[in-house]
ROBAZA-195138 format. One record per residue (C-alpha): x, y, z. Coordinates in steps of 0.02 Angstrom, whole numbers, plus 50000, padded with zeros to 5 digits. Layout:
ROBAZA-195138
XYZ;...
END
This chain:
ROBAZA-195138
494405067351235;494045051151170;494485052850990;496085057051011;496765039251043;497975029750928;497635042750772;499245039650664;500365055650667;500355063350478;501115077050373;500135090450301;500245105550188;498945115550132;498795123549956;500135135449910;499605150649892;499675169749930;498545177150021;498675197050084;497705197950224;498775190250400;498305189850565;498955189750735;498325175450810;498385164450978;498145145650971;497475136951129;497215119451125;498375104251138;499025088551034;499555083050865;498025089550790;498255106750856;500225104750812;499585102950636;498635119450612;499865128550720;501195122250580;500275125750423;499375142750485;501255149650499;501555143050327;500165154550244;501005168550334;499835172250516;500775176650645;500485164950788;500725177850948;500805165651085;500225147551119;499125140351270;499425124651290;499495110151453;500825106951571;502145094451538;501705076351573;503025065851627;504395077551592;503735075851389;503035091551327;501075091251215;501665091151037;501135109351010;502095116251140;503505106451043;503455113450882;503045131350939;504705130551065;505605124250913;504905141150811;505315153450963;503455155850965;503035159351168;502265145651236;501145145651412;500775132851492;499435135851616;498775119751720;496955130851726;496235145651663;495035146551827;494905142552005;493035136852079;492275147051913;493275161751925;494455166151801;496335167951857;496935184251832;498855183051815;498155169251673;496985181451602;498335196151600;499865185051541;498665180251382;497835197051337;499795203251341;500115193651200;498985205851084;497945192450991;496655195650872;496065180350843;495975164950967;495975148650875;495535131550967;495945117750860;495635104351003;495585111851201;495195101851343;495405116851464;493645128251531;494165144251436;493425160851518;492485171751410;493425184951446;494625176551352;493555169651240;492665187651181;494385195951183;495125196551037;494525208350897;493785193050788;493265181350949;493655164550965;493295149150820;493285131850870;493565113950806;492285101550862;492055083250756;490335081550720;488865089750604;488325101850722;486945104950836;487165083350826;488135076450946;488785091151064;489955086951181;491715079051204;491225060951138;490535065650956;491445054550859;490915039650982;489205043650979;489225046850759;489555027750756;488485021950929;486925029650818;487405021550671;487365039050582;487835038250381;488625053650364;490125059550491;490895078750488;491475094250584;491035111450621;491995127050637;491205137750781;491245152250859;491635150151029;490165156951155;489565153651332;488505139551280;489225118851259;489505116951062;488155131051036;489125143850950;488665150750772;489225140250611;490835147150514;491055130750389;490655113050414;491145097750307;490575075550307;491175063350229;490135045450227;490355033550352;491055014250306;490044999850377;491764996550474;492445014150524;492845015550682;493425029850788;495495028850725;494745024350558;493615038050532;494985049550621;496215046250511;495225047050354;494305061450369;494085071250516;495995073650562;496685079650389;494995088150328;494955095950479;496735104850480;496405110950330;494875118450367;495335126450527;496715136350420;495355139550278;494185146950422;495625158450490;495825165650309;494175169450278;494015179250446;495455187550374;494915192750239;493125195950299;492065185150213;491915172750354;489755166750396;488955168150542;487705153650562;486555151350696;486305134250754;484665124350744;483955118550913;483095107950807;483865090650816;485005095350940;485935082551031;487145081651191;487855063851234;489115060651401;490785056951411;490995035751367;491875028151494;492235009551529;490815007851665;489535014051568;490385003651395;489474987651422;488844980551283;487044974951269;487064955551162;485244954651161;485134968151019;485054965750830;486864966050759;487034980650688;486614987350839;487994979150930;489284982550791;489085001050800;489144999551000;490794991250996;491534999850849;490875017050949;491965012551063;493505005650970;494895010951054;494495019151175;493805016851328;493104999251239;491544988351224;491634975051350;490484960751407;490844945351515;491454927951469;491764914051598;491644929151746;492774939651705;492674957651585;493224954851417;493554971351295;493044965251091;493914977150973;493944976150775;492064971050740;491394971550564;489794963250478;489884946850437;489214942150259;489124926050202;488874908950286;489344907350475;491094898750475;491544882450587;491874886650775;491774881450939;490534888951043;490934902251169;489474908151312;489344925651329;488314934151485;486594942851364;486934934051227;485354925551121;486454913451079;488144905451101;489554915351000;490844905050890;492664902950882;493314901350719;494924904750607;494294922650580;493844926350749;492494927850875;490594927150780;489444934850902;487514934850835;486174946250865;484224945050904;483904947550708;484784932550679;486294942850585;488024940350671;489574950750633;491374945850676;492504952050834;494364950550763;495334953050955;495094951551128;495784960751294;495524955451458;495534962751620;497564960351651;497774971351493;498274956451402;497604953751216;497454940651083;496614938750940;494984932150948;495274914750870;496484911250999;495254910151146;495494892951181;497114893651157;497454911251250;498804904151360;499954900551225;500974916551233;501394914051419;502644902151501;502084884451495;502134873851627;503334859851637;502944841051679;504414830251768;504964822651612;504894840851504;505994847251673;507114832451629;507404836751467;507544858951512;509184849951620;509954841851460;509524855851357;510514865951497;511974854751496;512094857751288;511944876251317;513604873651454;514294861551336;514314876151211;514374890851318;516024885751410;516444904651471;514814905551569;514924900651738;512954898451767;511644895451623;510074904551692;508454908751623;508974925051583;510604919051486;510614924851305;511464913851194;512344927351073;512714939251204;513674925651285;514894924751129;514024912151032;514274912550833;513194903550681;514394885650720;513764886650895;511744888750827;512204872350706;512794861950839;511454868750968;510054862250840;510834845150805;511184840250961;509464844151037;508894833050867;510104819650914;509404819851100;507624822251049;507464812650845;505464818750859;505764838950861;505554848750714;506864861750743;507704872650637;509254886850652;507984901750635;507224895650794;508584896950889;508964917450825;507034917750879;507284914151068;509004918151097;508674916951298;508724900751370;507274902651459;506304907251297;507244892851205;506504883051329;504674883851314;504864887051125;505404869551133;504184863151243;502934868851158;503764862650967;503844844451062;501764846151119;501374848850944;500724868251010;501854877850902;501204873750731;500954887450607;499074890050585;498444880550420;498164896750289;496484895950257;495794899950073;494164902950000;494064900049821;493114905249666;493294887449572;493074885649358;493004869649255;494294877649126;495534872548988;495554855249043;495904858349240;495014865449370;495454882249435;495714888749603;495784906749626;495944917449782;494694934449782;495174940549963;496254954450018;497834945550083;498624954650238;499884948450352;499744930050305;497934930150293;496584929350154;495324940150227;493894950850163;493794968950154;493434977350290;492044987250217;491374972450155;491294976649985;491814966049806;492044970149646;491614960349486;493134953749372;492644950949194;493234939549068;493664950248906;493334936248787;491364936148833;491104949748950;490474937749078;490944938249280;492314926749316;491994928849504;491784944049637;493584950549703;493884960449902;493734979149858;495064985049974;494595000250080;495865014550162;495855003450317;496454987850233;497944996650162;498515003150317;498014986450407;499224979250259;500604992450296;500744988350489;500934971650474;502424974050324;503134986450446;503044974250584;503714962950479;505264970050421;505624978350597;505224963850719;504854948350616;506204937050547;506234942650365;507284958050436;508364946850519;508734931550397;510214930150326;510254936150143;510604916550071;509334910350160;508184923550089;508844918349917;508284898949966;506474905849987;506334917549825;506934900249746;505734890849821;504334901049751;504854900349604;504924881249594;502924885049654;502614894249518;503194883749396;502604870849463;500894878449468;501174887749278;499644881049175;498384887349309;499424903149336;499314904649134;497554899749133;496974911149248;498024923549164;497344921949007;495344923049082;495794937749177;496724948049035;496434939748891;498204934248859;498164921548715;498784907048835;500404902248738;500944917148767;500314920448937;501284902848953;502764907748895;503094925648934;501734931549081;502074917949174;503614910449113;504624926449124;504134926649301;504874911249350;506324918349276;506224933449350;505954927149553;507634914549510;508794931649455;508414939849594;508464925249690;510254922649653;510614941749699;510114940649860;511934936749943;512814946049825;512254963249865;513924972449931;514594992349967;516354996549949;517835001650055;518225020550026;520225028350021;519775044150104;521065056850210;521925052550360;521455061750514;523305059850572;523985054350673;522325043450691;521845033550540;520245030250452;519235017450355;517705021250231;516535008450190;514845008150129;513314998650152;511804993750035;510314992350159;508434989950105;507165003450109;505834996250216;504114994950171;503814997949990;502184998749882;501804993049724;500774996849612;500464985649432;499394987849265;498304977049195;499084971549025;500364959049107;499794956449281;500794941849346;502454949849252;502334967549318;502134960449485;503594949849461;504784963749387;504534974949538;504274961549679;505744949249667;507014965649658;506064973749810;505934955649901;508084953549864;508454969349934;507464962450101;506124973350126;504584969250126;502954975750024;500974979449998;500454977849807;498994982749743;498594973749560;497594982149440;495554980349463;495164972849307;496444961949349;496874955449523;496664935949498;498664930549488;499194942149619;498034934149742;498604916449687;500344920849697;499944925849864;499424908249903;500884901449826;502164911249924;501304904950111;501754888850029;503484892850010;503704899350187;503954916750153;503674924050320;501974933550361;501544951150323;503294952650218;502104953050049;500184959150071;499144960649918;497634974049910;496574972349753;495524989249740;495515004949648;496615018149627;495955031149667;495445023349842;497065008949875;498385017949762;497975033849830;498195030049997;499845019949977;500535035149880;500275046450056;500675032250170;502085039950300;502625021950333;503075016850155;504805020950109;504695019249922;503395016549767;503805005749623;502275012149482;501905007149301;500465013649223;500175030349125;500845049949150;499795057449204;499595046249357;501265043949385;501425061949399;500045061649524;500765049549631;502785056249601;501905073949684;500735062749835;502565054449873;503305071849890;501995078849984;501705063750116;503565057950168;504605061650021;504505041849960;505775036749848;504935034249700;505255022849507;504195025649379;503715014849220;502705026049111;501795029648926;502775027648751;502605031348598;504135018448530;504805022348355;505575008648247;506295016548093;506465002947933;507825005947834;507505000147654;509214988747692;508264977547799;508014960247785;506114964147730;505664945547785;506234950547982;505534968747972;503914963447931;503884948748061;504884958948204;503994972848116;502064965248155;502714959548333;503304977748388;501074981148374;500164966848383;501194957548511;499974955448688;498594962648572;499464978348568;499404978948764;501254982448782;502374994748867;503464994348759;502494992548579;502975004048434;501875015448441;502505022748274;503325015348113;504235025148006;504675016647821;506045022847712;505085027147543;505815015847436;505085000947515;503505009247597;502185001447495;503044986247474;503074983947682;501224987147702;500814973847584;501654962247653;501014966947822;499304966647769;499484950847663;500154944847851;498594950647957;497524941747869;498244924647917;497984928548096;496704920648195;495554929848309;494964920348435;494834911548618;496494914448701;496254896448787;496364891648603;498124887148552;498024890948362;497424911848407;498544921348375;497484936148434;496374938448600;495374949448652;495554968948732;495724968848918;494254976148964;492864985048864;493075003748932;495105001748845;494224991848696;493075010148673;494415019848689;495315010448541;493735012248430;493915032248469;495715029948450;495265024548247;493815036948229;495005051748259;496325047248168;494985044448001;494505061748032;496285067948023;496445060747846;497675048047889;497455032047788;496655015447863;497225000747754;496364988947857;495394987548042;494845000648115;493614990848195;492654980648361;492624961148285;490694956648280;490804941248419;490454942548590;491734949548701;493124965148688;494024960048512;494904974548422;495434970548250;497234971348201;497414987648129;498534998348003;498495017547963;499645023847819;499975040347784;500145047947955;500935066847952;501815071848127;500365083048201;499175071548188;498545063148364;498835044648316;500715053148308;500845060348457;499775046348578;499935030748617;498405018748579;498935003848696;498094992948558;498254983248397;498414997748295;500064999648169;500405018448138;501615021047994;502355036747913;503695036847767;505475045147754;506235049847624;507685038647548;509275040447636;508745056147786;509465046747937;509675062548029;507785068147975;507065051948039;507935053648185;507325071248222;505455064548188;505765048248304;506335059448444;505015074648431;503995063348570;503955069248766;504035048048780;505455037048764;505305020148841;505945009248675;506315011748496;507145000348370;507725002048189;508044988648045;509584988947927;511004979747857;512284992347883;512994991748057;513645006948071;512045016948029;511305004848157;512525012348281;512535028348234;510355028048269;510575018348430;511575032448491;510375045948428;508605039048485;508155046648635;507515030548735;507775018448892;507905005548773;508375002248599;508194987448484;509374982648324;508674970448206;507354963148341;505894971148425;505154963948621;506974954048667;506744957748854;507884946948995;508034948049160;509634955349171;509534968049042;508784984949143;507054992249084;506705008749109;506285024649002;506835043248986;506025058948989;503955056449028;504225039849012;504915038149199;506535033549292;507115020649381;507395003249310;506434985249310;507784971149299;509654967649298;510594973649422;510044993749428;508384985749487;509134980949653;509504996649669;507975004649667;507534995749810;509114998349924;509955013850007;511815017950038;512585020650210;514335029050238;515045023650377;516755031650444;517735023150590;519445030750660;520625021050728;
END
């Protein structure tokens, strides 16, 4: 059937659970899909009796019969259950044999007899993808999107002598996407929702409750089998019209129509919103008017005057390209060569002999490494071609890039005709007259090298925190953008030259960014600071400046990654060496919070980018602005396509999705508990991801009354109100040894009211505003509660009266362990401070540790051994003597207990991002 093409193979697992009744059941049907409910229908404990499934194809077995030979399950494999109408009746006995009581057909392209059918005790139920009596027939999913229907579903039949007429056992939709196609929708709905439903069905036939539903003839449909003759696609139709047609009909058998005589296939067609791009125009045989090719692809326009956008091409010699290479199509096939170009192949042949002095004959075919060739030869290669040739651009990566000489050959031809240029990035920007510059920010979805919109079309407003207004509209990332995102990382690091660099000159590139974003660091910080609203000194300093810092550690670590050699037992007489090998993961996701944007990203990126895999990050939606400039900045440092993709969106939708991705090898998270534990449990379920987690605190810092007061108050104030209390790491609870307790609040208080409140694009504030106004709520709350809990509010408590998200610095006194502003963390300006009696180390220490958290603590004394003595005690990732925030690059972040695991930074951070590989060799 048609809707079986290029689905993307997934794990599943239904709910755990016990249920008594079981039955003896017989699965007849085919593929991955049917693989999948056989799998997870033994799982709840049926006993699958036998499986019907197809012949072999090609010596390769259907994936059902696969798994169920694996299991011992028997397996039949009839090429038909009837002959001109009649059913067979060695078929017929071999599966009644079998003693089934239920037949299940979770997707069968074979004429099943009723006498097969009506068999078993319970009959026969049956998958079929569409809202039933709509859209009978093998084509459903084709014909859902041909109609332009806003809803999409399945049905669970009963299986009778009529085409898709059977009575109603459950049924489930989901919406459909302006841009679903038939994969998409697949993928997304029909193919996991469905699996689970088919094993849902079987269990409520077991256990009798299972409905009965006539279906309607009313609104009854029955649409043919799509095939490539009848797939022509009508241009003299509104748009939408001809974007469902050829989205219908994405992949398979494809929506064709004829250019310049011949039948070209258009795949990947979405909207288009927005003004028509530049292009060149292209005649199509229908069309109203003359399609365009631009940098985005082919714009075709309808007879309403809307047009929507054809990403790729295929024409008749199976051959495709993407659809802004039309003119250009030829470009991936040989070139041919003028007298003078053959000239210079000749020379280029004589360097390759020059070089290659064991080969007797340099052909086309004659691969330069496989020939013995090492990196001196690749140096000399390149310089000598420069020396013969002063106008080529050419560089040693080119040559690891067509190691045949025949491929080396038009690679240069085509580098000296100017043809092999890397396409110019194109960006659209949302532009602001701001603190004294103008800004240039990036709101797309960047994928594979590419700013590009959504797919579904769809934007999402980013607010400014310091007045609530819209700083621009951002891409709202759908399911297909992420896994458009996690092909072309995939490609990347299996095919594309990040895999294959060698780690220095990875190292040059991290650098190189770097130097971009410093050089770039007042419109990073500026944007920062609108987006957040990081006081910009700060954002400056640390949220951009720490970055920078962070991209040149790892930068440096990139060639310095090693394994070990391993003394292990002799296998005598033979003898053996043990080394290992630090490899990188693969594709990785990421996924960063809002309160440092451009930081978090840099934390987890530069480690992941060292190690050499590549990535797909998704920033937080209220704040997505750096990531997409830094996205910019690293095409300008050369870092190769697809190796980093950025998908702004939610996460629910984006973060979801790259938490059950079976291609991503590892997730790098900071953000609260209770969604890391969501996405630690997704990880397991999907592919068992390797997974670090940065979660909630709640930070002590004990004050001994031995402090140096002047520091404890400063440090002290900094541990809150530092980021406006939007920090990881923040103490999220003082505790004050008696003595000095009322002195230290006066002094703090005496200190909070010489702070400034203000614009963060100011540089005298010394305090911005909340991120966004939902957290800014949640703060108010935050102060209500602990008020009615009888703890003590000295001062704050309170939104500032100006327009925008401003939380007043805030200080509660007299806070007793069970009360909530204990236990949580407010993520906010608010100081939380309990006293401890003079001199009870160990029962400060008991209170400091009663937390499930423990990210950070710190404590303030004189006495270095009692500092000591609590460092070792406090149960926390990090701990600070004396100083409060002092974070560096090579010092490892990470916290204990529900807090997370895994580290940001230093050294352990490469590690996150690498596996080890024992390898054993005798000799």
């Amino acid at each position: 059937m048609l809707w079986t093409a290029n689905r993307i193979i997934r794990q599943f697992s239904t709910t755990s659970h016990y249920y008594q009744n079981k039955l003896k059941l017989a699965l007849i049907g085919q593929s991955l899909f049917g693989q999948e409910v056989y799998t997870n229908l033994r799982k709840q404990g049926h006993k699958v009796v036998g499986v019907f499934t197809v012949p072999d194809k090609d010596g390769k077995a259907d994936p059902l019969a696969v798994a169920a030979e694996k299991d011992g399950t028997p397996v039949f494999k009839f090429p038909r259950w009837r002959i001109k109408g009649k059913p067979i009746t060695e078929v017929v006995e071999a599966y009644k044999a079998v003693g089934a009581e239920l037949n299940v057909m979770p997707f069968c392209s074979q004429f099943i007899p009723m006498n097969v059918i009506d068999h078993p005790t319970h009959g026969s139920i049956i998958y079929h993808p569409s809202i039933l009596p709509l859209h009978r027939g093998a084509s459903s999913i084709n014909w859902t999107l041909i109609h332009g229907d806003k809803k999409a579903g399945f049905s669970i039949f009963w299986a009778d002598d009529g085409l898709d007429t059977g009575p109603i056992l459950l049924q489930k939709d989901c919406v459909v996407e302006p841009n679903d196609t038939v994969d998409t929708l697949y993928n997304r709905f029909l193919f996991p929702e469905g699996i689970k439903t088919m094993v849902e069905s079987v269990q409520l036939i077991a256990d009798g409750k299972a409905s009965r539903i006539p279906q309607s003839e009313e609104g009854a449909s029955y649409e043919g089998i799509q095939k490539k003759s009848n797939s022509k696609v009508n241009l003299s139709q509104p748009a939408e019209v001809i974007h469902n047609w050829i989205r219908g009909h994405d992949k398979v058998p494809g929506a064709w129509t004829v250019i310049d005589g011949q039948k070209v296939t258009l795949y990947g067609s979405s909207m288009l919103a927005g003004s028509i791009p530049l292009g060149q125009p292209l005649d199509m045989e229908g069309a109203v008017q003359a399609g365009l090719v631009t940098k985005n692809g082919l714009v075709v326009f309808g007879s309403d005057g809307k047009a929507i956008l054809v990403k790729s091409l295929q024409f008749e010699d199976g051959k495709m390209i993407p659809a802004s290479k039309y003119f250009s199509s030829g470009e991936s096939t040989s070139v041919d060569l003028t007298d003078d170009e053959k000239k210079m192949a000749e020379e280029i042949r004589s360097i390759w002999k020059g070089i290659l002095s064991n080969v007797a004959v340099i052909e086309e075919a004659t691969d330069f490494f496989k020939s013995g060739a090492a990196s001196m030869d690749v140096v000399r290669l390149v310089e000598e071609i420069k020396q013969k040739c002063s106008g080529v651009q050419l560089q040693n990566e080119d040559v690891y890039m067509a190691t045949t000489f025949g491929d080396f050959v038009q690679m240069f031809v085509r580098r000296l005709r100017g043809e092999d240029q890397e396409e110019e990035l194109v960006v659209s920007y949302a532009t602001k007259e701001i603190n004294n510059m103008t800004v240039k920010m990036p709101y797309q979805c960047f994928i594979d090298g590419k700013f590009e919109d959504a797919e579904n079309g769809k934007t999402c407003d980013t607010i400014n925190p310091s007045d609530g207004s819209v700083i621009c509209k951002v891409a709202y990332a759908s399911v297909g953008d992420v896994d458009r995102a996690v092909a072309a990382a995939k490609e990347a690091f299996e095919t594309g030259p990040w895999g294959r660099m060698n780690p220095r000159d990875r190292g040059t590139l991290l650098y190189k960014l770097a130097d971009l974003m410093e050089e770039h660091q007042e419109e990073l910080a500026t944007i920062e600071s609108m987006d957040s609203g990081a006081v910009y000194t700060l954002a400056l300093k640390t949220h951009v400046g720490m970055s920078i810092q962070t991209f040149r550690y790892f930068a440096g670590w990139c060639d310095k990654i090693q394994g070990k050699t391993i003394p292990i037992n002799q296998a005598r007489p033979n003898r053996n060496l043990t080394f290992t090998k630090k490899e990188p993961l693969g594709v990785c996701a990421i996924v960063i919070p809002w309160n440092y944007p451009l930081m978090m990203l840099a934390w987890k990126s530069a480690a992941c980018l060292a190690a050499g895999n590549t990535l797909v990050l998704k920033p937080a939606q209220v704040t997505p602005l750096t990531a997409l400039k830094f996205a910019e900045l690293t095409v300008k440092a050369c870092i190769p396509k697809g190796v980093i993709n950025i998908v702004p969106g939610s996460g629910g939708l984006v973060g979801q999705r790259l938490s059950d991705h079976p291609d991503i090898r590892k997730l790098g998270f900071t953000g609260s508990t209770p969604i890391g534990k969501q996405i630690m449990k997704s990880c397991a379920v999907s592919n068992l991801k390797k997974v670090s987690l940065e979660l909630g605190g709640k930070s002590p810092l004990i004050i001994f009354a031995d402090c140096d007061m002047d520091k404890a108050v400063r440090m002290g104030m900094s541990s809150v109100f530092f980021n406006k209390g939007e920090n990881c790491i923040a103490a999220g609870r003082l505790f004050v040894e008696e003595s000095i307790h009322d002195k230290y609040i006066s002094r703090v208080v005496e200190e909070i009211k010489k702070m400034k409140i203000g614009d963060p694009l100011d540089r005298s504030t010394d305090h911005g505003p909340q991120n966004h106004k939902a957290h800014m709520d949640k703060l108010v709350e935050y102060c209500e509660v602990g008020l009615k809990e009888g703890a003590t509010l000295v001062c704050g408590g309170h939104q500032v009266d100006r327009p925008g998200f401003f939380m007043e610095p805030t200080v509660f006194t007299d806070v007793e362990d069970h009360m909530f502003i204990a236990k949580e963390e407010s993520f906010g300006p608010i100081m939380v401070v309990s006293k401890f009696k003079e001199g009870d180390v160990d029962g400060v220490l008991r209170r400091a540790n009663d937390t499930e958290f423990g990210l950070a603590s710190g404590v303030f004394t004189r006495d270095i051994s009692k500092a000591m003595y609590v460092s070792e005690k406090l149960e926390a990732g990090t701990v600070f003597v004396n100083t409060y925030n002092k974070t560096d690059v090579a010092a490892p972040f990470g916290g204990f207990k529900q807090s997370g695991f895994g580290k940001d930074l230093g050294e352990d951070a490469l590690l996150e991002y690498l596996r080890t590989k024992a390898v054993t060799v005798e000799y």
